[in-house]
N, C-alpha and C positions, 0 to 999 in steps of 0.2 A: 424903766425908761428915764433919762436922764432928763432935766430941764431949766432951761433958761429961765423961765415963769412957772406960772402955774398950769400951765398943759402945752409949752412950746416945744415943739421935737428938736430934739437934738443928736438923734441917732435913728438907723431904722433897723430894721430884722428883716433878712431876706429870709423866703418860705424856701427856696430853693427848687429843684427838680422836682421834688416828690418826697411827701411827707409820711410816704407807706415805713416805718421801722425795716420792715423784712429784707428792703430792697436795697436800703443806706448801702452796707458796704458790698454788695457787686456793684455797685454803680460808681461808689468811689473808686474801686480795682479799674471798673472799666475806662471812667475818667481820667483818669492818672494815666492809664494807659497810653491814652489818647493823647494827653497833654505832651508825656514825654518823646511820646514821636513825633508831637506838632515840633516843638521845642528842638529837637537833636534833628530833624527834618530840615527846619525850616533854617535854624542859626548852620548845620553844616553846608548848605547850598549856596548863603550868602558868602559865607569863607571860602567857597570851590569860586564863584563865578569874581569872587575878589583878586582871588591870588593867580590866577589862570588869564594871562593875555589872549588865550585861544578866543575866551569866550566874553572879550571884549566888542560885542555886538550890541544893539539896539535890541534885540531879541533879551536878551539874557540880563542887560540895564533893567528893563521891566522885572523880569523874574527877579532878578536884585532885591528892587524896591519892594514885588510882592511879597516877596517870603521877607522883608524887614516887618512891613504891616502885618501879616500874619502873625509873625514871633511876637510884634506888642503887643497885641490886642489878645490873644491868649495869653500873654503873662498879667494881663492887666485886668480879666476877671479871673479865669480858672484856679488861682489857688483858693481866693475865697468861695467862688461855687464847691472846692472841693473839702472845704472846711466845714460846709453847709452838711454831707455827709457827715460828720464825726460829733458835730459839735453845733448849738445854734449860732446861728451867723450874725452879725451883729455889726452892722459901718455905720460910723459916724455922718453929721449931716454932708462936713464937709470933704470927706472923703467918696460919700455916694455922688455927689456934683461935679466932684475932679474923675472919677470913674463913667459916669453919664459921656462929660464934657470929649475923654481922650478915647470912649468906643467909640461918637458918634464922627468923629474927627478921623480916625483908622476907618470904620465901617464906608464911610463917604468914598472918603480916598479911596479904597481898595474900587470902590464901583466902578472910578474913573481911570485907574488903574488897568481894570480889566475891557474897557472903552479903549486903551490906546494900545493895548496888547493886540486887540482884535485889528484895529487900525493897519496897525505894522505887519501882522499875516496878510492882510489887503493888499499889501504895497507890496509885498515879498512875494506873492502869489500872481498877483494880476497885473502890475506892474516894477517885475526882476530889474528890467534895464535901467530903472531912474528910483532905483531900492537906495543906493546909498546917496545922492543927492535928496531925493523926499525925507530919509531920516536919516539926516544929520547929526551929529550930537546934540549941534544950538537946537533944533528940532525936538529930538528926544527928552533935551534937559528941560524947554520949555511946556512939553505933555506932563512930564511930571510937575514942574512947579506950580502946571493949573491946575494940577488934581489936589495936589495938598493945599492948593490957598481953598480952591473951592473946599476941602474938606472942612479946612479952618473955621470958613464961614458959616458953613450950615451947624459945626460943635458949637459956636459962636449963639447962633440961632436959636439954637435950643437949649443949649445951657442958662442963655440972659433971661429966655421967657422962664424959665424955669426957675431961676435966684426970684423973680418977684413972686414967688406964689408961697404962703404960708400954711405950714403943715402942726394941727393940731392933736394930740390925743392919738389918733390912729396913726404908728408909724410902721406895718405891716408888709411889707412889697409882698406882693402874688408873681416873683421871679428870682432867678439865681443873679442877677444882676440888676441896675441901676436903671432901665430902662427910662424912655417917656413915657408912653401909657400907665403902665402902670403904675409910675409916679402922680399923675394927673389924678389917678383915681383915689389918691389919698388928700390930695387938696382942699382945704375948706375955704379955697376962694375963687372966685370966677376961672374956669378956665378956657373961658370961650380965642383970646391970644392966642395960648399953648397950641390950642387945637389949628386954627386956621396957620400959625407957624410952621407946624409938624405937618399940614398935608400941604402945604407948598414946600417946605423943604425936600422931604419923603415923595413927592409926586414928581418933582424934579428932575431929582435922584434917580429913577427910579424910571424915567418914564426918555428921557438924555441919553439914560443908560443902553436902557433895554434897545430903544433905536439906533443909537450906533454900532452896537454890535451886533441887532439884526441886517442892517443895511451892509455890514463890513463881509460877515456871512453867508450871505446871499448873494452877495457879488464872489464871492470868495467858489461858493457851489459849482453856479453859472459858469466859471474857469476850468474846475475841476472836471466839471461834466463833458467839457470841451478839448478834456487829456485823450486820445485815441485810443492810451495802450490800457485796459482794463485792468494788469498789474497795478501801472502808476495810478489810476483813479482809487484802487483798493487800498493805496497806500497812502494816501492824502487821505483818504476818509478816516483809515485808524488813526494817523496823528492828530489832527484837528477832532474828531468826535469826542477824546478821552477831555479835551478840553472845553468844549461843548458841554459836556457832561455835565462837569465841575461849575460853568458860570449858569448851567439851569439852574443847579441845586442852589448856589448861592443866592441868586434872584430870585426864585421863584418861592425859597421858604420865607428869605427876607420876603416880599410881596403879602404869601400867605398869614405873615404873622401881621404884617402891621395893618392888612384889611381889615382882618377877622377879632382883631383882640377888643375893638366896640361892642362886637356882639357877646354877652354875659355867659354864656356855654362854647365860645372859643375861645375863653381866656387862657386854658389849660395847653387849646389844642396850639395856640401860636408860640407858647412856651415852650413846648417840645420842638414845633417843626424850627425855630430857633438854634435850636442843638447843631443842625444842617449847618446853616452859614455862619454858628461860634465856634463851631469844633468840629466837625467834620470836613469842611471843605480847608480849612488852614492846615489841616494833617492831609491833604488828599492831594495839595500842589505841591510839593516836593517831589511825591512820587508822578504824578502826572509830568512835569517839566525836568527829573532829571530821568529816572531809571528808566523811562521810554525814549531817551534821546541819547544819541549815541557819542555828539562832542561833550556831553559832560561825562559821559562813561570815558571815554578816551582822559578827561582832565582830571577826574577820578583816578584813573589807574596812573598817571602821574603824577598827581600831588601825592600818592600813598607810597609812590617809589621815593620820592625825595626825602619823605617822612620815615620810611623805615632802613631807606638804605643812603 
């Protein structure tokens, strides 16, 4: 361990996923895997919904932006999670602080992200007639510039509580990444701040979220249930469910981890369930919002014409 004095940290070691030998490399195979269709997923859908005026909607702005947050924040831990596999992983202090600072700044955003995507099904669903007057651009552009300042602030939040706290001797993380808790738990100074910071930020988060895209969805139901033709009701529920799907997983493993990771025997388990809204669901919205929708299969088969012929 590297040091400033005589026992001041200057680097930490992530433990990673799992410190079983036998497991390392399927796990980095299946990793990798993962990453690289997050990656070619997520960067080819921002170039389809860029270069295609079709899919110049409010709808697909969101999608925009999500698969940008997605692509960052997988490029922004997964190579070192996946180095954690081959080799012991090792970030310096201030590279874990700028890591912490831009997950919890993407992680944020994406929640409110996925708040204004739900919003805009509302409006498209329950009321068509006054869809392009309620989202406007100036509308749309202004949903996202609150989600990233909000995001700002809460990275902001929890990065500042975290620069004042000094980390001696033990600089071991129990994760594949930079986390708060488990940054807390190496602290050898008060971390009574950190704590009351983090469950107002994370409750926030968390609690803003969860509500407006229950209330967006249930109004959204209530519409549906009110379609006559049984066909169309069947067909509104496959589209919307696949998405449904994806913001459970996201919330609900984010929630499960940042409940449970207090308690000394779910420290493990909130580390995996974690895996959910680091890698799993940024690889799961690509295919959720294009290959089940049919104008980006149409801009698809036209950007590929232009490109090969």
């Amino acid at each position: 361990m590297t040091q400033r004095n005589s026992s001041l940290v200057t680097e930490f070691i992530l433990v990673g996923l799992s410190e079983q030998s036998e497991v390392q490399f399927p796990l980095f195979l299946l990793f990798l895997g993962l990453y690289v269709f997050t990656v070619v997923g997520n960067l080819g859908l921002i170039n389809l919904t860029g270069l295609n005026s079709s899919l110049y909607t409010p709808m697909y702005f969101f999608v925009f932006n999500l698969s940008f947050i997605d692509l960052c924040y997988s490029c922004l831990f997964t190579p070192k999670m996946l180095e954690d596999f081959v080799s012991e992983n090792i970030i310096s202090y201030v590279g874990c602080m700028t890591q912490l600072f831009f997950f919890c700044f993407f992680v944020n955003s994406e929640c409110y992200v996925l708040v204004s995507m739900a919003y805009d099904c509302y409006v498209a669903i329950c009321n068509p007639l006054l869809y392009i007057v309620t989202m406007s651009a100036q509308v749309c552009s202004l949903l996202m510039f609150g989600s990233y300042v909000i995001g700002f602030a809460g990275a902001m939040a929890h990065t500042g509580s975290m620069l004042r706290l000094t980390f001696y001797d033990s600089n071991v993380i129990n994760h594949y990444l930079c986390e708060v808790l488990p940054l807390l738990q190496l602290s050898c100074t008060s971390t009574h701040v950190n704590e009351l910071v983090f469950f107002i930020v994370v409750g926030v988060v968390i609690t803003i979220s969860s509500v407006g895209i229950f209330i967006s969805y249930a109004l959204i139901l209530s519409s549906i249930l009110c379609i006559p033709s049984a066909e169309g009701r069947s067909k509104a529920f496959i589209t919307r469910g696949s998405h449904i799907i994806a913001v459970a997983l996201f919330f609900g493993s984010g929630a499960f981890t940042y409940l449970t990771t207090y308690f000394p025997r779910s420290m493990d388990q909130g580390r995996f369930a974690s895996v959910f809204y680091t890698n799993v669901v940024p690889m799961l919205n690509p295919l959720i919002y294009s290959l089940r929708n049919k104008d980006v299969k149409l801009a698809l088969g036209k950007t590929l014409k232009r490109v090969l012929f």
